[in-house]
C-alpha positions in Angstrom: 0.0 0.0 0.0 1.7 3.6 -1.2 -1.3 5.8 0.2 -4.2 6.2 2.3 -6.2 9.3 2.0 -10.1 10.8 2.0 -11.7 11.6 -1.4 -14.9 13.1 -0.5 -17.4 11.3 1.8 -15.5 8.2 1.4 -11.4 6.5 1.7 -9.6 5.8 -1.1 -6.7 3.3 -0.3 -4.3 2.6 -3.4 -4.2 0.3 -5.2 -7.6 -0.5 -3.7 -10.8 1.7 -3.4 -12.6 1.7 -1.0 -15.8 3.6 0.6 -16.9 3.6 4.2 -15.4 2.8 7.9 -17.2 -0.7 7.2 -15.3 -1.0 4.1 -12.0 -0.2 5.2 -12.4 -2.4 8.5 -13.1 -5.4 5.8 -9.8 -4.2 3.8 -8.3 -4.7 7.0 -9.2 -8.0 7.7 -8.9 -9.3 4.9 -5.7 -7.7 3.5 -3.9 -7.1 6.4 -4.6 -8.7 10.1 -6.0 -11.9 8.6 -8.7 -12.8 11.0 -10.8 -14.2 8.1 -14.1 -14.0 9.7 -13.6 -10.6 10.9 -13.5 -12.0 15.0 -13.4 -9.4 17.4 -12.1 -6.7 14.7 -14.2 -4.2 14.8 -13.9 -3.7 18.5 -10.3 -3.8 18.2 -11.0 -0.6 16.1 -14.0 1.0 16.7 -16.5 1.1 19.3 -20.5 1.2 17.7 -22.6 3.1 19.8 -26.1 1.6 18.7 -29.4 4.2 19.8 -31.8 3.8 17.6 -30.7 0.9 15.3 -31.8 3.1 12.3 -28.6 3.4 10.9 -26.8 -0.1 11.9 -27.4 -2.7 9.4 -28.7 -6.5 11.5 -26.9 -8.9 9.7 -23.6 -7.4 8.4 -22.4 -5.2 11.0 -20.9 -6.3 14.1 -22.6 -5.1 16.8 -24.0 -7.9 19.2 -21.2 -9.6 20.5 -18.1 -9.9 18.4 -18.8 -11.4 14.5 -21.6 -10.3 12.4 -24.7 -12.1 12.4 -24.6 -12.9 9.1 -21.2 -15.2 10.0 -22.7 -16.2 12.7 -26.1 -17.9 11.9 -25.5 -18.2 7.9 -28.3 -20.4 7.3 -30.8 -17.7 8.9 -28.9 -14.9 6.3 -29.8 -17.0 3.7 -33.2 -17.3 4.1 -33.5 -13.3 5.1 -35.8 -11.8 2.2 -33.7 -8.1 2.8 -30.2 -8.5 3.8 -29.3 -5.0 4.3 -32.4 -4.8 6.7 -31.1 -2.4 9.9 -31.3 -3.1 13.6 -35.0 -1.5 14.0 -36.4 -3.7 11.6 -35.8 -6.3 13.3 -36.2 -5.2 16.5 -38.7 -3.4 18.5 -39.2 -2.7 22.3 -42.5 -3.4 24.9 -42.9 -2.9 28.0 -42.4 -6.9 28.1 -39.0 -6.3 26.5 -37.9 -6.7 22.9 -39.7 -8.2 20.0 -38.4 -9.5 17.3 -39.9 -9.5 13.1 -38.5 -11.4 10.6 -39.1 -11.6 7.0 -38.2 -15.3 5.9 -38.1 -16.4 2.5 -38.8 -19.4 3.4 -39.5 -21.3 7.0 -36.5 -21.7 9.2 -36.4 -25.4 9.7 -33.3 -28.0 10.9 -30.2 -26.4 11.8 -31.4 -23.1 10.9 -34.3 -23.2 13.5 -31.9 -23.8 15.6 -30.0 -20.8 14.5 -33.1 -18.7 15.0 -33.4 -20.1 19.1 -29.6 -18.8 19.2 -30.3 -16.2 17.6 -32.9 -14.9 20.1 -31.6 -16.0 22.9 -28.5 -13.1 22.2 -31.4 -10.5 21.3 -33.5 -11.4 24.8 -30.1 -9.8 26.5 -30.2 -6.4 25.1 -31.0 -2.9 26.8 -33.3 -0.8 25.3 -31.8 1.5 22.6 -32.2 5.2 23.3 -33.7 7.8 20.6 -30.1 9.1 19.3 -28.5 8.7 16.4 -26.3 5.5 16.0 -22.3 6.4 16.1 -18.9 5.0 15.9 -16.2 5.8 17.7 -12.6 5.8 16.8 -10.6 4.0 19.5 -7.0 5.3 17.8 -7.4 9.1 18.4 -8.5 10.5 21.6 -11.5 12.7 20.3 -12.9 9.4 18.9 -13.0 10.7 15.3 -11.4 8.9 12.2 -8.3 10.2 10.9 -6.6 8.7 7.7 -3.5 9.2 9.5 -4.4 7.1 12.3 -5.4 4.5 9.8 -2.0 4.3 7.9 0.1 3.7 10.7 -2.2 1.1 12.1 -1.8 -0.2 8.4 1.9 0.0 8.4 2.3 -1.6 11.9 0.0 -4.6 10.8 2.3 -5.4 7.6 5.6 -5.2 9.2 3.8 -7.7 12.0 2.3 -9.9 9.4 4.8 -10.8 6.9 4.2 -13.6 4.6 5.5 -16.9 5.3 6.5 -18.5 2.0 4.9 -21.7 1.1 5.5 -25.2 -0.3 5.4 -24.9 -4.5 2.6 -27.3 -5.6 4.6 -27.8 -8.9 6.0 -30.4 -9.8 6.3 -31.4 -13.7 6.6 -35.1 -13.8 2.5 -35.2 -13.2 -0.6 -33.5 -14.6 -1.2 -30.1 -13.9 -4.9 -31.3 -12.5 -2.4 -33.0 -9.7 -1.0 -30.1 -8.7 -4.4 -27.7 -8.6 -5.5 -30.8 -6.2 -3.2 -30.5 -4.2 -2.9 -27.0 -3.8 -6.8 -26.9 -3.1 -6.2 -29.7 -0.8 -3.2 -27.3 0.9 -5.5 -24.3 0.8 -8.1 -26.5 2.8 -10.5 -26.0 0.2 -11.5 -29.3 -0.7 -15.3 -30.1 -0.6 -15.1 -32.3 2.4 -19.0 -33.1 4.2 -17.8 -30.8 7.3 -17.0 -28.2 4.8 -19.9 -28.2 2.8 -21.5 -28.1 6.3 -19.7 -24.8 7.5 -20.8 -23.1 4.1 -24.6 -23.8 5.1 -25.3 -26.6 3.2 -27.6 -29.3 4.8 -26.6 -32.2 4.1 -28.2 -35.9 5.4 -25.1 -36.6 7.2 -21.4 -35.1 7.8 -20.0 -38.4 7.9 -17.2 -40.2 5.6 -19.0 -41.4 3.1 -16.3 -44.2 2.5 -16.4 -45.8 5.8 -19.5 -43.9 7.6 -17.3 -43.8 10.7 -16.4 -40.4 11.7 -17.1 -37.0 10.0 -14.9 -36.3 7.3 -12.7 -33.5 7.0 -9.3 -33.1 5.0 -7.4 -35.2 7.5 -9.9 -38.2 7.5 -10.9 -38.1 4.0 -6.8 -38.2 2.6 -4.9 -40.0 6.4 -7.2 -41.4 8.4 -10.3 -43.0 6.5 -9.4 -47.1 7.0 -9.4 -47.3 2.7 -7.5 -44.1 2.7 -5.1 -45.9 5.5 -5.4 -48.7 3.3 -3.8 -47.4 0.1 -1.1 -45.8 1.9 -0.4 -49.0 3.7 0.0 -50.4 -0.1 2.3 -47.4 -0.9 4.6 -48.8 1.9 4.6 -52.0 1.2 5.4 -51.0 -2.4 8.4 -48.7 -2.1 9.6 -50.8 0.9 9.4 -48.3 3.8 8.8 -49.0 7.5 7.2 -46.0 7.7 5.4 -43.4 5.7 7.2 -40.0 5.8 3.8 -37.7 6.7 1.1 -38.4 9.4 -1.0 -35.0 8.2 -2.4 -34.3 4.8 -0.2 -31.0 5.7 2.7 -33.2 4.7 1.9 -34.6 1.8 3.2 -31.5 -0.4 6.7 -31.7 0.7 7.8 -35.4 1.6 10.8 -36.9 0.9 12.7 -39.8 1.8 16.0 -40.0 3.6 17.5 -42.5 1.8 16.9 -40.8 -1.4 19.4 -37.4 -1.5 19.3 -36.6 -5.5 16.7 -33.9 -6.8 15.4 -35.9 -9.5 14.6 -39.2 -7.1 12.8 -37.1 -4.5 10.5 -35.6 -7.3 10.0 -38.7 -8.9 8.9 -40.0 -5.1 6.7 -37.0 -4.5 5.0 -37.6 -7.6 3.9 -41.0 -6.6 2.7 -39.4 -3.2 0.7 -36.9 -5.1 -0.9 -39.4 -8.0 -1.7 -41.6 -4.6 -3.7 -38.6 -3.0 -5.2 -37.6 -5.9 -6.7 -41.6 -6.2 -7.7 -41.5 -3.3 -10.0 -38.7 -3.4 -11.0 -39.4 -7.1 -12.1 -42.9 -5.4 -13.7 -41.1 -2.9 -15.8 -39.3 -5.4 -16.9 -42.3 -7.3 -18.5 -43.4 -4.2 -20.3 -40.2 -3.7 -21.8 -39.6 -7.0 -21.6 -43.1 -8.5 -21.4 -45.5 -5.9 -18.6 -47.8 -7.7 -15.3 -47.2 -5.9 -12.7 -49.3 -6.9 -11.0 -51.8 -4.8 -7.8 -51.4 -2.7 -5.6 -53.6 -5.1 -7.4 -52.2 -8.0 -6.6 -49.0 -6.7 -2.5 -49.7 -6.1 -2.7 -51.1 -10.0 -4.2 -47.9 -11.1 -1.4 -45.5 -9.1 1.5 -47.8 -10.8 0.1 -47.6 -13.9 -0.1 -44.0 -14.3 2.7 -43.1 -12.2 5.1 -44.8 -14.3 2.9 -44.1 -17.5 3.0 -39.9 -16.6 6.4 -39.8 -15.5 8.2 -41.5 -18.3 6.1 -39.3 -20.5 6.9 -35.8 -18.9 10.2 -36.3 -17.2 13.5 -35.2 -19.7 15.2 -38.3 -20.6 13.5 -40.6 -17.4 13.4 -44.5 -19.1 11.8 -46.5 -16.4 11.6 -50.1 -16.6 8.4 -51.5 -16.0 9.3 -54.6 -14.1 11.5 -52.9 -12.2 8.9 -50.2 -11.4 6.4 -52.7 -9.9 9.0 -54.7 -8.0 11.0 -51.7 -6.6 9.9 -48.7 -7.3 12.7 -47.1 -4.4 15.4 -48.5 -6.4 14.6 -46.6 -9.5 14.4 -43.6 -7.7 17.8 -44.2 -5.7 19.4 -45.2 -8.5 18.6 -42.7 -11.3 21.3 -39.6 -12.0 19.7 -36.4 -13.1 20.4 -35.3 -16.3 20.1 -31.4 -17.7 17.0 -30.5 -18.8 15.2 -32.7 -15.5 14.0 -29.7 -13.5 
């Protein structure tokens, strides 16, 4: 970031652009302190002073507790007919206290009823608002107002706090490029795992592995843990001849090696195995998802020496493997082989 100045009514930030305190406060978070789903931000920079609600939107603001309702109870956002509804349409007080309206586009029902009972229970604690305007208050300058300078050393602190940490490259060119996105998505945490599709708001019938209906599957379960996951890489060590697997999180599996193999073109060659292994793994556990017909645990060892050996004689520079050789000892291959220019 170069600059942070006002323009107007609004702050401009190059090279992004920006209008609002909300605004900049998500530019923040997301850019800069890295909470993700803005916990406790807001308070570390404002303080919202709510009176009459009129002018503090319900469900994006943070201003019951410390994350926004919409982050909160996203099944209930996604059923709310007007999003950008504010605090007194949503809330009006009695004598008996407040009363909530709602406008549903459809009935809450499952998990989001039970959002709605959550919901209310935090509304049931609030004080009556009083008949001022709503306000923010700056908590880095004393008189409470914004300042743009305030801002950009708060900015500047944050990025000299935060510097990046470089990560693993997902690149390696003995395999498919498909390979690689997988298992950058699966580094990112972004594969489509039940829990996952659970914390986006999606209901589904159960959050458990599909594969072995045992526990609920996330990343670790789906790719480490799952008993045919555990399976196939069982095989793998059997097949290479290890006593142990170098990786015990699906953290690991983007940069594994072996100790016993030391040259750059061996350890890629073994990595690439590890990576065509994941990759089966989850492509079986898809074909029981949508299909129902996973494969076998000997089928699926067959399928991972097949195209291992098939994509890396292809794509790596002067690599002849020997097919018999490849199924019987596979660590050999890679111990023995001596790069040659033009293997990157």
């Amino acid at each position: 970031m170069t600059r942070v100045h006002t323009a107007g009514n609004g702050i401009t930030c190059t090279p992004f652009r920006v209008t609002g305190l909300h605004s900049y406060i998500a530019f923040v978070r997301d850019h800069v302190v890295g909470h993700g789903d803005g916990s406790g931000l807001t308070n570390d920079l404002v303080d919202d002073v709510k009176c009459t609600g009129n002018d503090t939107s319900f469900w994006n603001e943070i201003w019951c507790g410390t994350v926004a309702f919409k982050l909160k109870y996203p099944r209930l956002h996604r059923l709310e007919s007007f999003k950008t509804a504010r605090i007194a349409d949503r809330i009006f007080w009695t004598d008996n206290g407040p009363v909530m309206t709602w406008n549903w586009a459809s009935n809450p029902r499952w998990r989001a009823a039970a959002e709605l009972l959550n919901l209310e229970k935090d509304l049931l604690d609030l004080n009556q608002f009083s008949n001022k305007p709503d306000t923010w208050t700056w908590k880095h300058e004393k008189c409470g107002k914004y300042t743009s300078s305030s801002l950009s050393n708060l900015l500047i602190n944050a990025f000299v706090a935060n510097k990046p940490i470089p990560e693993p490259t997902v690149i390696n060119s003995l395999i498919p490029q498909k390979i690689g996105i997988f298992m950058w998505r699966m580094h990112k945490n972004k594969l489509l795992v039940r829990i996952e599709l659970d914390n986006k708001g999606i209901d589904l019938h159960s959050v458990l592995c599909p594969v072995c209906d045992d526990c609920v599957e996330c990343i670790q379960h789906a790719m480490i843990s799952c008993k045919s996951a555990a399976s196939v890489w069982d095989k793998l060590r059997q097949w290479w001849s290890l006593d142990k697997l170098p990786f015990e999180v699906y953290s690991d599996l983007i940069d594994c090696s072996l100790s016993h193999i030391n040259s750059k073109t061996g350890t890629k060659i073994w990595q690439a195995v590890v990576w065509i292994t994941a990759y089966f793994i989850w492509k079986n556990r898809n074909a029981k998802v949508f299909g129902n017909n996973a494969s076998s645990i000997p089928k699926l060892l067959s399928d991972i020496q097949s195209k291992s050996f098939e994509w890396i004689n292809d794509r790596g520079c002067n690599i002849d493997l020997d097919w018999h050789s490849w199924v019987n000892n596979p660590s050999a291959c890679a111990l023995n082989f001596k790069p040659k220019d033009g293997i990157g």
